[in-house]
N, C-alpha and C positions, 0 to 999 in steps of 0.2 A: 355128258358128265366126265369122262375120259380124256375127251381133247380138253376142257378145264382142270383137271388135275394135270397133265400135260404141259400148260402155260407155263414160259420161263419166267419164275420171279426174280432173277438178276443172277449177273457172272461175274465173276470172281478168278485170280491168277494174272500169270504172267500173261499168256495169251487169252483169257477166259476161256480158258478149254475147260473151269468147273463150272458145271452149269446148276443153278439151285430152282427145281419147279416146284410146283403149289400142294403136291402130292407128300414132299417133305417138309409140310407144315403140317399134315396132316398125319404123317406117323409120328411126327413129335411130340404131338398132343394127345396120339393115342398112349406114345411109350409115356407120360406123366400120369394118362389114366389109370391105365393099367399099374405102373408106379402106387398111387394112390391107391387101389384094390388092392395090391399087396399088403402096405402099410398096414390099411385099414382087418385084412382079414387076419393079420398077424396079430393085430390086437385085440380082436376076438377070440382067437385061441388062446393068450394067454391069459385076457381075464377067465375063461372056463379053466383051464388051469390055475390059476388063484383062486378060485374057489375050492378046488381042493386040496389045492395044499397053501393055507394062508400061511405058512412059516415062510411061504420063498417067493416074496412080495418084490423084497428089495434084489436080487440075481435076477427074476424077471425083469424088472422091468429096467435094469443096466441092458441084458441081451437085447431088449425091446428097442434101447436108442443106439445102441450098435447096429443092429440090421436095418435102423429105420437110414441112417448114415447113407449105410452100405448101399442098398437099395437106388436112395438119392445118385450114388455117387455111379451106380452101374447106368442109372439113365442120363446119366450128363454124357458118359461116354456113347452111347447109342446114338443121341442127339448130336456128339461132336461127328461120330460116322457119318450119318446122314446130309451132312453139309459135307461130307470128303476132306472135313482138317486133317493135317497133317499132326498126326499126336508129338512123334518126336518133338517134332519143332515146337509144337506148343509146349512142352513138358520144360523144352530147353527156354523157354522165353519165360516162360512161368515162373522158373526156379529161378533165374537173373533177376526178375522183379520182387519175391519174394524173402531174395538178398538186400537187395535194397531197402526191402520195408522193415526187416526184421532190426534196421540197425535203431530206427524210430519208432516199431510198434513191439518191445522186446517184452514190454508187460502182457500183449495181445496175442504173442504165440505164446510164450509160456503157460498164459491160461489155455490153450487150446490144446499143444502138447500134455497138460496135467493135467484135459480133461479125459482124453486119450487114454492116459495112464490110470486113472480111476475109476473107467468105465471097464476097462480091459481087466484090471487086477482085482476089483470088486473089492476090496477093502471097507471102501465105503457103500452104502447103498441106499434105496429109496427108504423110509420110515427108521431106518435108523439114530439114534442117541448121540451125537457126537457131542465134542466140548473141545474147542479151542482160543484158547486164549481165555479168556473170560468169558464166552457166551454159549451155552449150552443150547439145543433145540434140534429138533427134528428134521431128517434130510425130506424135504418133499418133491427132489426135483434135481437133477441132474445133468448139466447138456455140457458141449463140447465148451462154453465157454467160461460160465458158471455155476454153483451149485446154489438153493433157495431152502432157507431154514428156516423153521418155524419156532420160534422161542416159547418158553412156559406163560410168557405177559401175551403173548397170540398178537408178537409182531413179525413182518415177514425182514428177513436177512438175505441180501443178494450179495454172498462171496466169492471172490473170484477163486478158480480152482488152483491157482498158483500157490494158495496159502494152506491146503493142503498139502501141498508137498514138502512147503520149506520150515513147516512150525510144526509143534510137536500136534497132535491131534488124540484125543482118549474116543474112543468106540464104545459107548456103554454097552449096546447088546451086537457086540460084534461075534462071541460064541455062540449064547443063547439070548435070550428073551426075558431070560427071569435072573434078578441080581440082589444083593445082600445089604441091606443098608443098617443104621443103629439111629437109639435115641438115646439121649446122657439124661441123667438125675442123681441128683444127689439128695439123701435123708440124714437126718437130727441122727445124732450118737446117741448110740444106748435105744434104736429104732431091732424090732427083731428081723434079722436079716435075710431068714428064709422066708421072712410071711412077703416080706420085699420083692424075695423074686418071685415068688409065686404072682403074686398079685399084677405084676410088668409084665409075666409069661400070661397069664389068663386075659392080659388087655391086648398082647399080639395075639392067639388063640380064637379072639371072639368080633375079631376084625376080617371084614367078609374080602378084601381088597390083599389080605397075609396070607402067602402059600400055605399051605394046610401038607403039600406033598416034603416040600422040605423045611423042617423044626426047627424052629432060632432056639435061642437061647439067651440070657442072663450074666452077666460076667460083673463080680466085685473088681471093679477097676482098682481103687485104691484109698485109704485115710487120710481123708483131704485135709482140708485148714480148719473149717467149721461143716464139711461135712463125709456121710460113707457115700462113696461115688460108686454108681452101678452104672452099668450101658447093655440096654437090651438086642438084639442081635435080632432079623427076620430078613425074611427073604419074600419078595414081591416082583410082579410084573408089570404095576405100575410105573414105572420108570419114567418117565416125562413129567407127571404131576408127582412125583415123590412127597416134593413138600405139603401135597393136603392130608399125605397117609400118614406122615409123620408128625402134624398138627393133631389130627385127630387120635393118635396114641397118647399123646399128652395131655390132651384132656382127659381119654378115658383114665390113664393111670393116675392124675391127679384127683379124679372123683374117686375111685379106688381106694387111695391112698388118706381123702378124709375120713371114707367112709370104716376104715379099719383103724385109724386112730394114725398114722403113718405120716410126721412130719418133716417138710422140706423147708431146713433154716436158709436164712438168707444168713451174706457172709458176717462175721462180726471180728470185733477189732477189740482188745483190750488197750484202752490207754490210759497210762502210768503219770500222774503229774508229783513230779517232785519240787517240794518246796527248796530254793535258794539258802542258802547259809546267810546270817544275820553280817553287815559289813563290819570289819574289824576298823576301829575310830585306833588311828595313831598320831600322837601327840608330836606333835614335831617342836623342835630344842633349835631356839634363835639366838643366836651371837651377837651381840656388840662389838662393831669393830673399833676399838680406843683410837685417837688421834697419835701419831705418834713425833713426842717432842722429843727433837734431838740434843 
């Protein structure tokens, strides 16, 4: 068994003074094993740690592809050992070739440099709320090249992380988890104002998906055209499906609102038809022009 791991599998150099035998194919493959246990036993730790602390979903699991990287990246070098490369030289060949690509793959490092950046700074993170440009949804997924979003319609978006860095970006639950949204309505004049708010508060109140820990509120916005505008104020941790919480408020307060007599005019227009003035008839005065004998 010894003199088989012994056998030279091929020489290498100026003079092949590096000799490569069958023994460094087999630490290679142990160091990817072992590589692999690692990964794997790190991610068992940290899902037992998600389990108890499910607020730090998304900083796990950043940490989790940074050391899955790292890990990769310490056994490439173990493996370059093993064969006796010279790193210098490789590092210096590397970065020449790397110049070269960077002039025709300049969208292909920037994503990778700004994945770098997002991983390391944690700004963004796994199950997070973002919104850029127009398309809001859910980070599920973040690697060195791109990030993977999950929209409210539950289609998948494959962005490149470059546009993270360059365009403005909103973090819905980048502090906390729980955030403040409204609903508008407006009522008929001459509706009673307090029975109004009560009645908008008691349909955020009795909504099991509306924080209970922090208390919205009510606010007379202002005397519209054709109607009193209120906007109700709550605070929810629904955040992804917002629109079925704030669907379902307006039904409740619009049942609310017949059932207490409480009407929502639609807008209305007063228009004014004036009749025209009668045409004034003018007689027009015609001349005869005489012949004129000299």
């Amino acid at each position: 068994m010894l003199d088989f791991l012994n056998n030279i599998l091929f020489t290498y150099g100026e003079e092949n003074e590096k000799i490569v035998r069958v023994q460094a194919l087999l630490f290679i493959a142990i160091t990817f094993f072992v590589a692999l246990l690692v990964i794997k036993g790190l991610k068992l730790l940290t899902k037992r740690y998600k389990l108890k602390n499910p607020d730090s979903h998304g900083r796990i699991d950043s940490f989790v592809q940074i050391q899955k990287y790292v890990i990769w990246f310490i056994a490439l070098l173990v493996c370059f050992k093993i064969f006796k490369v010279d790193l210098t030289s490789f590092v210096v060949s590397a970065s020449a070739i790397l110049v070269v690509l960077s002039f025709g793959l300049q969208g292909l490092f920037a994503d990778f440099i700004s994945g770098i950046i997002i991983l390391f700074d944690g700004t963004i993170k796994s199950n997070d709320i973002i919104e850029v440009g127009d398309t809001i949804g859910k980070v599920e997924k973040i690697t060195l090249r791109n990030t993977t979003l999950i929209t409210r319609d539950d289609y998948t978006i494959i962005m490149p992380n470059r546009k993270f860095i360059a365009e403005n970006v909103t973090n819905w639950s980048y502090n906390n988890n729980i955030m403040r949204f409204s609903v508008k309505v407006g009522v008929a004049y001459g509706s009673d104002t307090k029975l109004v708010s009560k009645l908008m508060m008691n349909s955020a109140e009795s909504h099991s998906l509306v924080s209970k820990q922090r208390k919205g509120f009510v606010g007379f916005k202002n005397f519209g055209d054709s109607a009193l505008e209120f906007e109700l104020y709550f605070w929810t941790t629904e955040i992804f499906r917002i629109e079925i919480v704030k669907s379902d408020l307006r039904f409740m307060i619009d049942k609310a609102f017949r059932e207490n007599g409480i009407t929502i005019p639609f807008p209305q227009r007063d228009l004014h038809i004036i009749q025209p003035q009668q045409n004034t008839v003018f007689e027009e005065s015609t001349e005869t022009e005489k012949p004129h004998i000299p």
